[in-house]
C-alpha positions in Angstrom: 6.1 33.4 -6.6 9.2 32.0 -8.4 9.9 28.0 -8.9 13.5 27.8 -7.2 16.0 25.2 -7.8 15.6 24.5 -4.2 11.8 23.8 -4.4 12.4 21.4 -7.1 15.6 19.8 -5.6 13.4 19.0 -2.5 10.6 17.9 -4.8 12.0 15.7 -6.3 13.9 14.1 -3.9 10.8 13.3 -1.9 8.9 12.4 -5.2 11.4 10.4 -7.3 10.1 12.2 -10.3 12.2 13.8 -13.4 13.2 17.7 -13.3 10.3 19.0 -15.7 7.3 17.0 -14.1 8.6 18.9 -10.8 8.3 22.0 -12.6 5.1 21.9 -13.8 3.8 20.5 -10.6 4.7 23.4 -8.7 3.8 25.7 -11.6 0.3 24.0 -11.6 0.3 24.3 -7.4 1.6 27.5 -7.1 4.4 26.8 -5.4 2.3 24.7 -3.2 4.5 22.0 -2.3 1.8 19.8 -0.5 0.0 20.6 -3.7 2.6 19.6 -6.0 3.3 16.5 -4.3 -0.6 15.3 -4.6 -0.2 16.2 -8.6 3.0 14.1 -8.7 1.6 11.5 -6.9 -1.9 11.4 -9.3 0.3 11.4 -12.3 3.0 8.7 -10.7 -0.1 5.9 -9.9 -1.6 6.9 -13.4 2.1 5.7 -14.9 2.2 3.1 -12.3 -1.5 1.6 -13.3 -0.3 1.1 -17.4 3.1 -1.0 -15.7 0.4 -2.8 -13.3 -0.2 -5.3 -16.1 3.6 -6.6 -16.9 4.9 -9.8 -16.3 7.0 -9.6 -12.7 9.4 -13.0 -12.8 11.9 -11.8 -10.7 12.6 -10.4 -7.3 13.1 -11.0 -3.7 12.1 -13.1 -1.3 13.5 -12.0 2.4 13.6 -12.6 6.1 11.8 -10.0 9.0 12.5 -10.9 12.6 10.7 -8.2 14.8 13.1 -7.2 17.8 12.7 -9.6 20.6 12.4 -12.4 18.0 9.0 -13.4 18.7 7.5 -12.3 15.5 9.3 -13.1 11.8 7.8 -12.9 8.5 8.9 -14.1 5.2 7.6 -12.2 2.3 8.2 -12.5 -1.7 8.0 -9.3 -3.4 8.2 -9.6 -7.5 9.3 -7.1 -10.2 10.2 -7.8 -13.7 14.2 -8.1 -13.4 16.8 -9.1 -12.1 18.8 -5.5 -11.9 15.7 -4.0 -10.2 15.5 -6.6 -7.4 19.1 -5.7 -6.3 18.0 -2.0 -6.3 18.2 0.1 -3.2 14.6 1.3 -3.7 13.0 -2.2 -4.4 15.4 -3.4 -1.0 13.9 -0.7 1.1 10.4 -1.5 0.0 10.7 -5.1 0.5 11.6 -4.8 4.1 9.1 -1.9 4.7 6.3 -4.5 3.4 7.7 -7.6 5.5 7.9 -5.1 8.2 4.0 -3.9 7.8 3.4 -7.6 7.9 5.1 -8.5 11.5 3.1 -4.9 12.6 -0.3 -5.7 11.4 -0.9 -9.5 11.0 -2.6 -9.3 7.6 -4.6 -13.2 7.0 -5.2 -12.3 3.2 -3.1 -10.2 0.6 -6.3 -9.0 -1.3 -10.3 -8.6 -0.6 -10.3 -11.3 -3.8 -8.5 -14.3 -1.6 -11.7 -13.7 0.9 -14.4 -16.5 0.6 -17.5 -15.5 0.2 -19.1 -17.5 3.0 -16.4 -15.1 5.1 -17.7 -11.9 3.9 -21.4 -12.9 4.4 -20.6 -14.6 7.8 -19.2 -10.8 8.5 -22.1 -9.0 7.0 -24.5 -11.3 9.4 -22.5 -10.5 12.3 -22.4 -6.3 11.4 -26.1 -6.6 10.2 -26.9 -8.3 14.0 -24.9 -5.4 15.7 -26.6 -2.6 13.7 -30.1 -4.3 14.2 -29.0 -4.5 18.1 -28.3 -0.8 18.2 -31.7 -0.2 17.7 -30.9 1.9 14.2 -33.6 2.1 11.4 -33.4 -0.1 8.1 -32.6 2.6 5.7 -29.3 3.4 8.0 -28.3 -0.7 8.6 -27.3 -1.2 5.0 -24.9 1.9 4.9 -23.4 0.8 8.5 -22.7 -2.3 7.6 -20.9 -1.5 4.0 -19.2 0.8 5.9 -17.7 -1.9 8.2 -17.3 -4.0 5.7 -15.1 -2.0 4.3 -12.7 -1.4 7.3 -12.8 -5.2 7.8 -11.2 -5.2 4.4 -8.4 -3.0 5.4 -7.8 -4.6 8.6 -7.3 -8.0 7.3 -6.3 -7.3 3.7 -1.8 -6.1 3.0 -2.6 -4.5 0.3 -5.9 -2.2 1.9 -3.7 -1.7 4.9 -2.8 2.2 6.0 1.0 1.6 5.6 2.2 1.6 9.8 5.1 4.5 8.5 2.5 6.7 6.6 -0.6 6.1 7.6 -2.5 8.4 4.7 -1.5 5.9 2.3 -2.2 1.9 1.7 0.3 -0.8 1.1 -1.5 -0.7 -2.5 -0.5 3.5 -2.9 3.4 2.8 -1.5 3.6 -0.2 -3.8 1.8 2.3 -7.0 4.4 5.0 -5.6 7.7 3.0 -6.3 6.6 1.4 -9.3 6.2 4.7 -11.3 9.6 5.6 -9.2 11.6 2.5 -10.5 9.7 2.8 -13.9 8.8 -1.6 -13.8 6.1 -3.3 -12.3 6.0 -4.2 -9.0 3.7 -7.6 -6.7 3.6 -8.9 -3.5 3.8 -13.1 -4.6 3.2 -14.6 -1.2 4.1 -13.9 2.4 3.8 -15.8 6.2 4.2 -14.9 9.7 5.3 -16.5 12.4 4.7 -15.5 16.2 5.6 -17.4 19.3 3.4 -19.5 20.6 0.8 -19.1 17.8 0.0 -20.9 14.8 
């Protein structure tokens, strides 16, 4: 099958990535689109991971008020200048992350801001369930890592299955526009605010 200008037109719209790499994506998939995009996406979090370590002084801090206005977040998103935090890309992300915040109600940003008494107060409380449920010892300790780990991407942003794409984290759509804007890319700090909660 032959690459067409059409295949690599729609490629890289969706992708963000240059003319070439959308070549040799496709050529490596087989004209596989789905394919293609998975390649371009290992390669774009691969560039993304070598920008992960750069200074971000810059960026945006913005406003979310969920329809109704019952729920509003306030969210600082960083990158490392100024002409980047006025771009339409880092604007859309911005709002898609205080957005994902007003949706999900995240309490930490990473698993690293979790005390440790938290995460053994939840490994009692799984262990206790599992023990309950009558399941042997040799299955307990796998259960309970197990629900350890979706606790993590419940209450965690950045573990999060993004609410518009749910096959990826807030950490892989951040990783995604990063090697798409070509500069480094961190959530500083964010807060919501609901009605009648504190």
């Amino acid at each position: 099958m032959n690459i067409t200008a059409s295949m690599v037109k729609d490629l890289r719209e969706e992708s963000g990535a240059g003319i070439m790499d959308c070549k040799e994506a496709l050529k490596e998939a087989n004209c596989d689109h789905e394919k293609a995009r998975d390649i371009l996406r290992k390669k774009g979090l691969s560039k993304a991971l070598r920008k992960k370590g750069r200074d971000t002084s810059e960026g945006l801090i913005t406003s979310y008020i969920h329809a109704g206005g019952n729920i509003g977040v306030l969210v600082e998103v960083n990158c490392e200048t100024d002409f980047v935090a006025r771009n339409d890309e880092f604007l859309s992300l911005v709002k898609d992350i205080a957005m994902q915040i007003a949706a999900t109600n995240p309490s930490y940003l990473k698993r690293e801001d979790i005390s440790q008494e938290i995460i053994d107060k939840e490994r009692e409380i799984f262990t206790y369930q599992a023990k309950k449920s009558g399941k042997p010892d040799n299955v307990i300790k796998r259960i309970v890592d197990g629900k350890i780990e979706k606790y993590f991407a419940e209450v965690c942003l950045l573990e999060q299955p993004f609410v518009k794409d749910s096959g990826i984290t807030i950490s892989d759509l951040i990783s995604q526009r990063i090697a798409k804007i070509g500069e480094n890319i961190s959530i500083g700090r964010f807060v919501r605010y609901e009605i009648g909660k504190e």
